[in-house]
C-alpha positions in Angstrom: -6.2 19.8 6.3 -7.1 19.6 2.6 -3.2 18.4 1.8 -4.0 15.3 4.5 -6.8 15.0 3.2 -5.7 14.4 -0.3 -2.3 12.3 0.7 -4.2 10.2 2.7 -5.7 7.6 0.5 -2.7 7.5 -1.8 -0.1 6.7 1.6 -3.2 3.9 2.0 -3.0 2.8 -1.8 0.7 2.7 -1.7 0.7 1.1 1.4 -1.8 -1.9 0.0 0.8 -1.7 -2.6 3.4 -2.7 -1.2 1.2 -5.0 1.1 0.1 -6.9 -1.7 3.2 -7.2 -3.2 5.0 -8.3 0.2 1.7 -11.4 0.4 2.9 -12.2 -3.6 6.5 -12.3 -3.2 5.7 -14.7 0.3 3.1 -16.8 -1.5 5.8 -17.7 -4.3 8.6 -17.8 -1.9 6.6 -20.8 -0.6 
């Protein structure tokens, strides 16, 4: 439980990573 604990908000950081990098690359696709 502590290891999902601990991976848990980085997979959510990585994942509004690559979120936010998907919205910049559309924005200047545009």
């Amino acid at each position: 439980m502590s290891a999902f604990s601990y991976l848990t908000p980085v997979a959510w950081r990585d994942f509004l990573g690559i979120l936010a990098d998907y919205c910049g690359n559309y924005a200047i696709a545009q």
